[in-house]
C-alpha positions in Angstrom: 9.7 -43.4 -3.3 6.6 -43.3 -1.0 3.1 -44.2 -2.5 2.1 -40.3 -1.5 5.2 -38.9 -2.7 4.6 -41.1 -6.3 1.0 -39.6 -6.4 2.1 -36.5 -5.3 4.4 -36.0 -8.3 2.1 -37.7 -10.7 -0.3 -34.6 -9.7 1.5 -32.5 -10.3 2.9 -33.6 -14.0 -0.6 -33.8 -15.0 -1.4 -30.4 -14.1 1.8 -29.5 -15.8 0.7 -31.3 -18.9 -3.1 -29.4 -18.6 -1.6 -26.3 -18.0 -0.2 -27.1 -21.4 -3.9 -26.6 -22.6 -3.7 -22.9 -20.5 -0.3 -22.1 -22.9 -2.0 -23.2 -26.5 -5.1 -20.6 -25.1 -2.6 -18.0 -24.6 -0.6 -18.6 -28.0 -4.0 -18.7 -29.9 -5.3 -15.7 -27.9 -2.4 -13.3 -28.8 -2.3 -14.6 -32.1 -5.7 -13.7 -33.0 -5.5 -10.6 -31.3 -2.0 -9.6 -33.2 -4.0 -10.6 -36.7 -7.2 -8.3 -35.4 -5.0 -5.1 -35.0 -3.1 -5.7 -38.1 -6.0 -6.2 -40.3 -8.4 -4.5 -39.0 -9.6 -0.3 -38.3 -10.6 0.1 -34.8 -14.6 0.2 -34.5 -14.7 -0.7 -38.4 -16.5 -3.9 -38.4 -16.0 -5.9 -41.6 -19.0 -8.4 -41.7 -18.4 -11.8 -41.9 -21.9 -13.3 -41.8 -25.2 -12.2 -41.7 -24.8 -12.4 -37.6 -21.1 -12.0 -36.9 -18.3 -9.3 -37.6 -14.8 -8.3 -37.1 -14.7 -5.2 -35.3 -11.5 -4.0 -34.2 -12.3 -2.6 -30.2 -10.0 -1.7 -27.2 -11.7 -2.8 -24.0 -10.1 -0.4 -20.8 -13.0 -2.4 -18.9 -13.6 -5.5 -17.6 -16.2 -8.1 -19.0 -18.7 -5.8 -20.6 -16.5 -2.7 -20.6 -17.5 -2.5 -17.2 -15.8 0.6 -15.7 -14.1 1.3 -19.1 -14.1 5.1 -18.0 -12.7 5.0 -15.1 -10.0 6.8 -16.0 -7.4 4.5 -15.6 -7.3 3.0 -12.8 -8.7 -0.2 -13.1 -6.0 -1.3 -15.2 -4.5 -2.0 -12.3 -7.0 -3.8 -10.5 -8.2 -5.5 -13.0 -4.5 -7.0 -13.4 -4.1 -7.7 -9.8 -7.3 -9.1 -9.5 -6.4 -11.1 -12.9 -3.1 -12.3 -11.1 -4.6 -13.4 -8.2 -7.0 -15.8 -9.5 -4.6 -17.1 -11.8 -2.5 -18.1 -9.2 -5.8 -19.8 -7.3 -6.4 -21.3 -10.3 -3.5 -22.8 -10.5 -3.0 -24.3 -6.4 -6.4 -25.7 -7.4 -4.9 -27.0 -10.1 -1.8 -28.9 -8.6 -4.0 -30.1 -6.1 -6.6 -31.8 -8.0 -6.5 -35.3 -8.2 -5.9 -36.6 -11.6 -9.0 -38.3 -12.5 -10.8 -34.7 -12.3 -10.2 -34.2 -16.4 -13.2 -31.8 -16.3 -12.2 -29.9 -13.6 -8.5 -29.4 -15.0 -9.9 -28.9 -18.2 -12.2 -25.8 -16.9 -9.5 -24.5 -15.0 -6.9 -24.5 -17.5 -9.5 -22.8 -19.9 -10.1 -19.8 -17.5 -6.3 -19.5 -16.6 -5.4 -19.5 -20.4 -7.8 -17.0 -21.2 -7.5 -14.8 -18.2 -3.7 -15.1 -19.0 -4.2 -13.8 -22.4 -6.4 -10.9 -21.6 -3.6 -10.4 -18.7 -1.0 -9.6 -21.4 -3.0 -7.7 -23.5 -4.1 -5.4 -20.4 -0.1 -4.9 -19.2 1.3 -4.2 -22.4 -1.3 -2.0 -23.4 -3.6 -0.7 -20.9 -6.7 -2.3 -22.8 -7.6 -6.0 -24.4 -7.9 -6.1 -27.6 -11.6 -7.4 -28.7 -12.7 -8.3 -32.3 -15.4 -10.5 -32.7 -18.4 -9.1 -32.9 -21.9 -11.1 -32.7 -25.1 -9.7 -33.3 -28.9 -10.2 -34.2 -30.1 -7.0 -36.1 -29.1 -3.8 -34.6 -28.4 -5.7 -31.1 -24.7 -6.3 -30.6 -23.4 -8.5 -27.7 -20.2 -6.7 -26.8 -17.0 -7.7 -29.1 -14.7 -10.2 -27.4 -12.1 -12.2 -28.0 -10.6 -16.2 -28.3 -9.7 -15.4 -24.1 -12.9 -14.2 -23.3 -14.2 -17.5 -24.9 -12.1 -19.7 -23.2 -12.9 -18.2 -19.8 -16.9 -18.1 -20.4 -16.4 -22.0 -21.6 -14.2 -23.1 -18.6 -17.1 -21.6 -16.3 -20.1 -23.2 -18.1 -17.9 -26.6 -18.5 -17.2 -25.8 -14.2 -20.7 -24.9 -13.8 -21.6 -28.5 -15.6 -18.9 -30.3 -13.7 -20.1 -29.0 -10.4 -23.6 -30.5 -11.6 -22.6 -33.6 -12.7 -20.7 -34.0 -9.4 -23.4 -32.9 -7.0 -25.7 -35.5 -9.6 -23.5 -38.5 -8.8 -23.4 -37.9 -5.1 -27.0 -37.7 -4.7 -27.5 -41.5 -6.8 -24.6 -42.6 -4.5 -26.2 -42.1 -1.4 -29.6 -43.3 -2.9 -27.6 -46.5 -3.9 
C-alpha cells in the first residue's frame, strides 16, 4: 500500500474514531432532552440553585429564539442550513491531519451538537431547551447539552486558531 494511501486511510479512521465523540454528544443530547420533557411542565422552571433552573422551553428559533415567530418557516432553513454545515464539518474533518486533536475535537463538538438540535428540529418542528441560568431576574435564554457542545467546540476553535496563529508567529521569529 502506498505511503499516501496508508496516511490517507489512517485519516480517515481517526476522524471515524472523533466522530465517535460527535455520536456520544448526540446520545447525551437526546437523552437529556427526553428526561426534560418527561419531567418537566413546559415554562415551569423548577430551581436547582440559587443561579440555575430546569425550565422546560420549545425553541422554533435559532440561537436566541431568533426568528422563533416566523411562522414556520425557518424550520426549514434552519435544518438545511444545519445539514449543510454538518456535512462541512465533516470534509474538514476527514481531511484534517491527525495530529490536529484540537481541531477534531472542536469540530466533532459542533457537529454532535448541531446534530442533536438537527433531530430535535425534524421530529418536532422546535428543540427542546431546559437549562435555565440566571443572575436575579436576568435569564440567559434556556439551552440545552447541544447548544453546549457547539458554543464549546467554537471557543475550543476560536483558542485553537490562536494558539496556531501563536506558534507561527515564534516560528518565524526562531
Amino acid at each position: 500500500m502506498p505511503a499516501q494511501t496508508a496516511q490517507g486511510l489512517s485519516r480517515n479512521l481517526m476522524a471515524l474514531i472523533w466522530l465517535l465523540l460527535s455520536a456520544l454528544i448526540v446520545v447525551l443530547d437526546l437523552w437529556t432532552k427526553s428526561l426534560a420533557t418527561e419531567s418537566l411542565s413546559l415554562y415551569r422552571p423548577v430551581e436547582v440553585t440559587s443561579w440555575l433552573n430546569m425550565t422546560l422551553a420549545h425553541n422554533y428559533g435559532a440561537a436566541f429564539s431568533f426568528l422563533s415567530d416566523a411562522g414556520g418557516w425557518q424550520r426549514w432553513l434552519f435544518t438545511g442550513l444545519a445539514s449543510i454545515v454538518t456535512v462541512i464539518l465533516i470534509v474538514w474533518l476527514l481531511r484534517l491531519p491527525a495530529a490536529e486533536k484540537r481541531t477534531a475535537a472542536a469540530l466533532c463538538m459542533i457537529i454532535g451538537g448541531a446534530v442533536g438540535n438537527l433531530v430535535d428540529r425534524m421530529a418536532h418542528g422546535y428543540v427542546v431547551d431546559f437549562i435555565d441560568v440566571y443572575y436575579q431576574n436576568w435569564h440567559w435564554p434556556a439551552f440545552n447539552v447541544a447548544d453546549s457542545a457547539i458554543t464549546g467546540g467554537v471557543i475550543l476553535l476560536l483558542l485553537d486558531s490562536l494558539l496556531q496563529s501563536i506558534a507561527a508567529k515564534r516560528s518565524e521569529k526562531g
